[in-house]
N, C-alpha and C positions, 0 to 999 in steps of 0.2 A: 502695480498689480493690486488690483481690490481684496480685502477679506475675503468676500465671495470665491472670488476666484482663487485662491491661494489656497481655500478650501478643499475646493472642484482638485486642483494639482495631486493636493495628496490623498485624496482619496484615487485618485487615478494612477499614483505610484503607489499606493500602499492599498490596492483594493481589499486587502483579508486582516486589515486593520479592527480592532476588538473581538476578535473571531481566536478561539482555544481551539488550537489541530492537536492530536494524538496519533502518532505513528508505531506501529509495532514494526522488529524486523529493523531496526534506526540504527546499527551499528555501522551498515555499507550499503553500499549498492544502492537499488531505487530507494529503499525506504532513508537512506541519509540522506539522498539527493533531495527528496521530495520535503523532508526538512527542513534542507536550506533554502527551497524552491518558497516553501509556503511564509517562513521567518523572512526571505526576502520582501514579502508584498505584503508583511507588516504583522503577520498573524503569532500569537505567542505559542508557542511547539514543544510537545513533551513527548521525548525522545524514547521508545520503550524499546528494550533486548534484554538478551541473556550473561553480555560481556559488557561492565560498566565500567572497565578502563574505556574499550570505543568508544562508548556511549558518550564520554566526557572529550573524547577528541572531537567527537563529532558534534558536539555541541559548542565546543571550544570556538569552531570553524564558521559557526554558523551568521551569516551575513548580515543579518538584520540589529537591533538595537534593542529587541523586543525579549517581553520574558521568556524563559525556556527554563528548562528541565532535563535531565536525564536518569532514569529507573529503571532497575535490575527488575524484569517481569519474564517467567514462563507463559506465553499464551496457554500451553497447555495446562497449565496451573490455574483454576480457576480464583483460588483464594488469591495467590502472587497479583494474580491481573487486578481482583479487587481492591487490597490494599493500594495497587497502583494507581487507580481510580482517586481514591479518598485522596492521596497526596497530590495528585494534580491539581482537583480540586481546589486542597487544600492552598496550594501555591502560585497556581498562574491563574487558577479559575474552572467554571463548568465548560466542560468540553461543547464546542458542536460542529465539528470537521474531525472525524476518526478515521484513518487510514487505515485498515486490515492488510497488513503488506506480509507478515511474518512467512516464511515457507522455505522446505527443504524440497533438494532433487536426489534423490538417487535413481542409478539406472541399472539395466542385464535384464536377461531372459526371462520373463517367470518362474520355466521352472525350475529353475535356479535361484531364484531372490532370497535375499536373507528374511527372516519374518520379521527380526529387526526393522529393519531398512522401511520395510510396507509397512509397518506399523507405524515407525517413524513419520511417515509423509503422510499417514492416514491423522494421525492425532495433528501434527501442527497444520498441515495446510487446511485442512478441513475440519476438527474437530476447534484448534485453534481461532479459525474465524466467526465458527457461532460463538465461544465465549467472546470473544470483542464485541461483535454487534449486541449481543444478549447484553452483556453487559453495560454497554456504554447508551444501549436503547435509548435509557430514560433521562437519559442527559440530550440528545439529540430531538427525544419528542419536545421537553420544556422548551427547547430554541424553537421549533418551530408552530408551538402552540403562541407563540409571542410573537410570530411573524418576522420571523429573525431567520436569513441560512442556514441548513443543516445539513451535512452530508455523513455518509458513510460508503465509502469508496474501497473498494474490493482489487486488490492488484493481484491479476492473473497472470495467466498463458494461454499464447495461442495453441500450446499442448493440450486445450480443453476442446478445441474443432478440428484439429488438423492430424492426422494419424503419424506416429511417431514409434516403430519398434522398438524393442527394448527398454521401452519406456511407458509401459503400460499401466501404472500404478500410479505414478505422477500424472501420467493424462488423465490418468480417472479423475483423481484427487481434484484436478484442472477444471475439468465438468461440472464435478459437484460444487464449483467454487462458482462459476458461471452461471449455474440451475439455484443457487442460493441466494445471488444475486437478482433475480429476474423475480425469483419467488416475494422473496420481502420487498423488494420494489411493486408487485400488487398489493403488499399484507403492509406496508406503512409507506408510501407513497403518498396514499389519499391523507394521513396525515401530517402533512407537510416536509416530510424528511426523504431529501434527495436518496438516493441508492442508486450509486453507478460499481460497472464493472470497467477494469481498465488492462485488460489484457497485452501484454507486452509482447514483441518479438525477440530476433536475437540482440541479446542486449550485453556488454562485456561488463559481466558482475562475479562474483563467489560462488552463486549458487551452483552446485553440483562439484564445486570443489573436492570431495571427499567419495564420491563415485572410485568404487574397486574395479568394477568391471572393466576389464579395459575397451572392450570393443565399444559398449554404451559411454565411455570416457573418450573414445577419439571420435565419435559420433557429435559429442557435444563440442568436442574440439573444432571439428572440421565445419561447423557452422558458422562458431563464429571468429573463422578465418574469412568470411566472405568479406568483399571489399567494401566498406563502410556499414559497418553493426552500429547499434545506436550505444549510447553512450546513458549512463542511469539519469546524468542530468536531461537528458533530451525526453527520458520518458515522464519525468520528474515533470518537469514545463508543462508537459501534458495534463498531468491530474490538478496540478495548481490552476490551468487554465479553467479548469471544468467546474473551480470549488470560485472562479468568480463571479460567471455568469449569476445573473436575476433570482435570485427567490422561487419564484417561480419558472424556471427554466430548468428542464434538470440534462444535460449532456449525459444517458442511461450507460450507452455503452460506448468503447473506445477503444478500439485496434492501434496499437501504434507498434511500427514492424519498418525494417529498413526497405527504402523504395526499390530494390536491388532484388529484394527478395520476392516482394508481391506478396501472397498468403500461405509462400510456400518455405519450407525449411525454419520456420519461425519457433524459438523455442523459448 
């Protein structure tokens, strides 16, 4: 096998090779999967949550060879997320693949909800992904003013298009997560920084763990009892596919839902 070629190889197995991904939300579920997903294809990944025992399992796990990190960050904490910033920096490098994954579920009626609870999903799902993109902006424009990949990838639900009772405040949450997406993809688009949304279906993760209600807790139940739910790895595959494509090509937005399901019952 030539140089040449040996070259062509590992760029082909390692396509997100010199590429710093930043995950929020990295203790489980999609955002660890997508992790190991992106440390597999060679990218160095700085793991960000709330629990940094996880953090460090899940970094422990991770498949690749490549640098990594793991950091105790509130999204909703703007200073937490910065410092978190500087230390990436500091250690693996300038970020330019940021995953906005962080997010909580809870469920029940309105007029019943805890103010808790809505406030809860209102600050991290939604107030939490402006500080990441706000923040992590100007690491993302520098890569793409260099003509180098940039992404910042938005991990949703299909609870942002598809009507869902008892679950009204997450759906919101969902939408505005969707509409923030689309918005900053005209508002930094044009300067070279991808902006994708990647909305999941039923997926067997944590989220909604802690749901009191019971009706809106076997509601989440009984979804995903259907016969083949995706799995975080398989959503994970997804967003890594999307952060390999061309420079120029950006994969905007991304459904990915069990074929079983169609666009229906996806949460």
């Amino acid at each position: 096998m030539s140089f040449v070629d040996q070259i062509t190889l590992e760029d082909n197995r390692y396509p997100l090779r010199h590429r710093v991904a930043v995950i929020t939300g990295a203790e489980s579920g999609i955002g660890a999967a997508t992790a190991a997903a992106l440390h597999a294809r060679g990218a160095a990944v700085a793991l960000l949550g709330l629990d940094g025992r996880r953090l460090e399992e899940q970094r422990s796990r991770l498949p690749g060879d490549g640098l990594s990190l793991a950091a105790v960050a509130d999204v909703t904490d703007r200073h937490a997320l910065s410092r978190a910033r500087r230390h990436i920096m500091d250690s693996i490098g300038v970020p330019d693949l940021v995953v906005s994954n962080a997010g909580v579920m809870n469920g029940g009626p309105l007029r019943d909800a805890d103010v808790h609870d809505m406030t809860q999903m209102i600050e991290v799902n939604v107030l939490g992904m402006l500080h990441t993109a706000q923040l992590f902006l100007p690491d993302l424009e520098e890569a793409a003013a260099g003509s180098r990949p940039s992404d910042l990838i938005f991990i949703g639900s299909i609870a942002g298009e598809v009507l869902f009772p008892n679950f009204s405040v997450y759906g919101a949450s969902q939408a505005a997560i969707a509409q923030l997406a689309r918005t900053l993809r005209a508002e930094i688009g044009p300067n070279g920084v991808r902006v994708k949304l990647v909305e999941a279906g039923v997926t067997l993760t944590r989220l909604g763990k802690g749901i009191s209600d019971r009706a809106a807790r076997r509601e989440l139940e009984d979804l995903r009892e259907i016969d083949l739910p995706l799995t975080p790895d398989e959503v994970a595959d997804a967003v890594a596919f999307s952060a390999t494509l061309p420079p120029h090509v950006n994969l905007s937005e991304l459904t990915v839902v069990p074929t079983k399901h169609g666009r229906l019952g996806a949460v």
